[in-house]
C-alpha positions in Angstrom: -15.6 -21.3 7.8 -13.6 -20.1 10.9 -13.0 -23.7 12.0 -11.4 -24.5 8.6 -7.4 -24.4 8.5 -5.8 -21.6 7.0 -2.9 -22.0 5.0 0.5 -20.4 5.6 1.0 -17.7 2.2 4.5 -19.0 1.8 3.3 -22.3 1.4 1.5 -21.4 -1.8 5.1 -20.7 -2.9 6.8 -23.8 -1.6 4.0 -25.5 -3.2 4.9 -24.2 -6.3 8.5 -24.8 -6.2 8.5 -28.4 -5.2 5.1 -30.4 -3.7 7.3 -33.4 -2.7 9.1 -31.5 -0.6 6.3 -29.7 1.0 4.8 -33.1 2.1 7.9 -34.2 3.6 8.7 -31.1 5.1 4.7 -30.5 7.1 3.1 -34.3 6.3 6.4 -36.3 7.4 7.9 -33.4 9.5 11.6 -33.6 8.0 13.6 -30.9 8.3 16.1 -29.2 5.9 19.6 -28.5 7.1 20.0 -24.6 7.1 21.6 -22.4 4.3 23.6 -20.2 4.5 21.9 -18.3 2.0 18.6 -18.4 3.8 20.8 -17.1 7.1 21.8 -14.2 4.9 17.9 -13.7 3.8 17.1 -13.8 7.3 19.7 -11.1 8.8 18.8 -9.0 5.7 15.4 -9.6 6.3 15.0 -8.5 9.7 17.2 -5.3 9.5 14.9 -4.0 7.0 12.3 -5.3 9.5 13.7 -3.4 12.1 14.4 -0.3 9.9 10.8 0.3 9.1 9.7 -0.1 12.7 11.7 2.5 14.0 12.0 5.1 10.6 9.0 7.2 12.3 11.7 8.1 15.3 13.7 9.0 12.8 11.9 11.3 10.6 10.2 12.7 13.9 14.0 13.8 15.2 14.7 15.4 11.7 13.2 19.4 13.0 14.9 21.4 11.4 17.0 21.9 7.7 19.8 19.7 7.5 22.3 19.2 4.9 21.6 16.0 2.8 24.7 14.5 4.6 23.7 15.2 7.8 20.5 13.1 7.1 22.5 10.8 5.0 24.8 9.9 8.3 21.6 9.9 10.5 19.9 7.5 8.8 23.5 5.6 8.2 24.3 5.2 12.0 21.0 3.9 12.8 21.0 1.1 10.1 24.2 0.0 11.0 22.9 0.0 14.6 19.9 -2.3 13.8 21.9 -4.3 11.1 24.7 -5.7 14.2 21.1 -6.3 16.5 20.3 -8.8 13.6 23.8 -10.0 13.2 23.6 -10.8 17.0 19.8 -11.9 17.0 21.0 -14.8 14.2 25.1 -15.4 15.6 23.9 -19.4 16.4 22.2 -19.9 12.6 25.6 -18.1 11.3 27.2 -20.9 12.5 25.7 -23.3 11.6 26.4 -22.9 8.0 30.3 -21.6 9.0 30.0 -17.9 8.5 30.8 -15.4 10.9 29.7 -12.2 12.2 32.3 -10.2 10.4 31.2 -12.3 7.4 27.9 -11.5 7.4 28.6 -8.0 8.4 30.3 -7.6 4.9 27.9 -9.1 2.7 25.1 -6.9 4.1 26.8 -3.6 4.6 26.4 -2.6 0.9 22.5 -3.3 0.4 21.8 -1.4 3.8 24.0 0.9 3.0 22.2 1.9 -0.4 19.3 1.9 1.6 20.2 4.1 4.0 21.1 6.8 1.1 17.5 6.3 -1.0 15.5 6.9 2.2 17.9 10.1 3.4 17.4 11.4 -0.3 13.9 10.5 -0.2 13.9 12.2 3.0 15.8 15.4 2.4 13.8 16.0 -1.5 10.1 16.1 0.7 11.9 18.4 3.1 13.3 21.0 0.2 9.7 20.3 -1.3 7.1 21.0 1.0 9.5 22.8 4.2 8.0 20.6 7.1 9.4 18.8 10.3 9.6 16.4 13.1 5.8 15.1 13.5 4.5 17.6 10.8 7.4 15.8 8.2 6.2 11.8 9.6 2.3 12.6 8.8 2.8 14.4 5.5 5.5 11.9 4.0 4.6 9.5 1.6 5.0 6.9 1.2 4.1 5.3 4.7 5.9 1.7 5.2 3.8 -0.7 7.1 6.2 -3.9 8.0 5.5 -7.2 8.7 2.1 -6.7 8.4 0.4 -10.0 10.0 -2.7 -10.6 8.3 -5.3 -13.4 7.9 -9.2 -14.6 6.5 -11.2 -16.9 7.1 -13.1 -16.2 3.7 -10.0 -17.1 1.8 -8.5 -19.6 4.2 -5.2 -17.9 3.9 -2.5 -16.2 6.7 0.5 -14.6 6.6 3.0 -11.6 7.0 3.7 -9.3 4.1 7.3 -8.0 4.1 6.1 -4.7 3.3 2.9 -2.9 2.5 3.5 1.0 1.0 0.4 3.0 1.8 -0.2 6.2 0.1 -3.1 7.7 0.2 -5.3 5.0 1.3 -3.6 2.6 -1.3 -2.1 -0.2 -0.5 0.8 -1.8 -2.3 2.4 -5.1 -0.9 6.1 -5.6 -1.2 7.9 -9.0 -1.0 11.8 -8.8 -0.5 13.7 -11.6 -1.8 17.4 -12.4 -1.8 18.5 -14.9 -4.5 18.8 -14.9 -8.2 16.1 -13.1 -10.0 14.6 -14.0 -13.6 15.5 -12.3 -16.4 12.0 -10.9 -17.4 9.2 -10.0 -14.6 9.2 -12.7 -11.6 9.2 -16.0 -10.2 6.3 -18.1 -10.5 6.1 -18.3 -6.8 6.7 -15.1 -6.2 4.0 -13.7 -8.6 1.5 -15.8 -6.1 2.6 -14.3 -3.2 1.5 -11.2 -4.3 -1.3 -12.2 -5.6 -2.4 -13.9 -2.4 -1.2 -10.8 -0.5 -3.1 -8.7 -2.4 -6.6 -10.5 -1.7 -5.8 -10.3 2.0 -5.3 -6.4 1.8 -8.3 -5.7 -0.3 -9.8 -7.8 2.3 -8.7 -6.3 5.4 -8.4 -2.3 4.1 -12.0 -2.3 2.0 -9.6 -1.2 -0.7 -8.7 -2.4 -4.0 -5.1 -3.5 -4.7 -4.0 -2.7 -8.1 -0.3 -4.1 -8.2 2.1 -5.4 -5.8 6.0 -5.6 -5.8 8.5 -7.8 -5.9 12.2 -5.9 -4.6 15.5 -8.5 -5.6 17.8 -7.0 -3.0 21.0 -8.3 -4.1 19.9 -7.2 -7.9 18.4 -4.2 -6.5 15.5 -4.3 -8.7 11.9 -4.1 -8.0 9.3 -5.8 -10.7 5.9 -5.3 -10.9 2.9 -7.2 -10.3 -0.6 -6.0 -12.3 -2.9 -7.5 -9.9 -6.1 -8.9 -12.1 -9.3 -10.8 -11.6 -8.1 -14.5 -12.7 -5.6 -14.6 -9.5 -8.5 -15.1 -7.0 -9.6 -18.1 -8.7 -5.7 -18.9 -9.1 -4.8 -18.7 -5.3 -8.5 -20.5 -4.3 -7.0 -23.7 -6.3 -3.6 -23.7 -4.6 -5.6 -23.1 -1.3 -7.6 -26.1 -2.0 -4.8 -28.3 -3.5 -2.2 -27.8 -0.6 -5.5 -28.6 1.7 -5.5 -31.9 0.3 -2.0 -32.3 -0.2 -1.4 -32.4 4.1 -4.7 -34.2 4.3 -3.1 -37.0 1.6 -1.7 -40.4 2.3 -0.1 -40.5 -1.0 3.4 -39.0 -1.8 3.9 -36.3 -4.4 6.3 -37.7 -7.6 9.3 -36.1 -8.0 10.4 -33.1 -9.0 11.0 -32.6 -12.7 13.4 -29.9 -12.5 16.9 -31.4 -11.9 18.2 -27.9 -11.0 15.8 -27.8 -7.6 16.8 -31.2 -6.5 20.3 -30.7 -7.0 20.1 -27.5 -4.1 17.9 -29.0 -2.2 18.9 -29.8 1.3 16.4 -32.7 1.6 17.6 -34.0 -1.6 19.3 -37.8 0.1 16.2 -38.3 2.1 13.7 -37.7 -0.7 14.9 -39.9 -2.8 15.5 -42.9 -0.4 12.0 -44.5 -1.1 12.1 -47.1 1.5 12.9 -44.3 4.1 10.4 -42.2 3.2 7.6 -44.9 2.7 8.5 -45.9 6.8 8.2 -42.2 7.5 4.6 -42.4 6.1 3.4 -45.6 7.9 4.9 -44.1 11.1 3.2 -40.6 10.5 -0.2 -42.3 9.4 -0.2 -44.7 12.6 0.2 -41.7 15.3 
């Protein structure tokens, strides 16, 4: 089992969204031009990153009563602080799809500013609640944020990083943070595997049973549930399988059915030149 290949858990999603483009993207090893949504995912992506890494240096400097705006501009100043880092980490990708720092500065200064102000509240209620500090306030709070959790099994042939997993109590509850439209009623298909697949690694790796997981729509700022239930290991063991074959496969996925996905997609002129693709395959099946 440990020499088998593991599969990537956000390929159970691209899988899901499109199979053509999977195979062109990892069998034929095209590439799609970047977006400048998927920049903006990105910098959002890795301030929260960055946010969670450091929040127990925060909390631990909090030792004595403060006034909720005196947490509130605590906690303000250092996300602004690691929001420019990833402004500066991604300036190259920014320009690639023509937006600039001061662009993407404004776009994301109002999600990590609302962040900023649930934590401090979150923050400054456990303080009034329970009257602890500094390393006493870190170990009591709840809940604990573990980010970018990198996780794998050989068992269910699956690896991955989950965005977020809340721990309280010994429970674990896995987070995906998403940027983009959400649906009107519970989640994406894609999404909803994500989870589920997330959730099988934890209960894996923690010994611990993983009752629901999250999806968090930042720019809605909604989170949605997840029940997490016995069907989805069978679910995720058939994707597993399916994209095994899929990269193994000689033969191109048909086309997308949804006219919607092909019309955003950035590999949209190469997918559907046939004899350019069909060359790609000979090439890729000869090396």
């Amino acid at each position: 089992m440990k020499n088998e290949m593991k599969i990537s858990v956000t390929l159970l999603s691209s899988y899901l969204y499109c199979s053509r483009k999977l195979f062109l993207e990892k069998v034929l090893m095209l590439e799609e031009p970047p977006k400048e949504s998927l920049v903006m995912g990105t910098i959002r992506h890795e301030t929260y990153d960055k946010i969670n890494r450091e929040e127990e240096a925060i909390v631990t400097s909090i030792t004595k009563k403060m006034w909720l705006e005196e947490i509130q501009e605590k906690y303000k100043k250092e996300y602004l602080k690691f929001l420019k880092k990833a402004i500066a980490e991604n300036k190259e990708r920014l320009l690639e799809v023509n937006l600039s720092p001061i662009d993407a500065y404004k776009r994301s200064y109002p999600f990590i500013m609302e962040e900023s102000v649930t934590r401090s509240n979150n923050i400054h209620s456990f303080i009034q609640a329970n009257n602890v500090f500094g390393k006493e306030l870190w170990e009591k709070l709840t809940p604990k944020i573990i980010s970018e959790l990198k996780i794998e099994s050989d068992e269910l042939r699956l690896k991955g990083r989950v965005d977020q997993v809340h721990v309280y109590d010994k429970e674990y509850i896995p987070f995906e943070l998403k940027t983009g439209k959400m649906p009107q009623d519970g989640v994406w298909p894609s999404h909803r595997i994500q989870i589920a697949a997330y959730s099988l690694l934890l209960q894996e790796h923690f010994k611990k049973p993983v009752k629901e997981g999250f999806v968090y729509y930042l720019d809605s700022k909604q989170k949605r549930q997840i029940v997490i239930n016995p069907y989805m290991v069978d679910e995720v063991k058939q994707l597993v399988d399916d994209i095994i074959e899929l990269l193994k496969s000689k033969n191109i996925p048909d086309f997308c059915s949804n006219e919607n996905k092909c019309r955003k997609c950035g590999l949209r002129e190469k997918c559907y030149n046939e004899n350019e693709v069909n060359n790609l395959l000979k090439v890729r099946l000869q090396s």
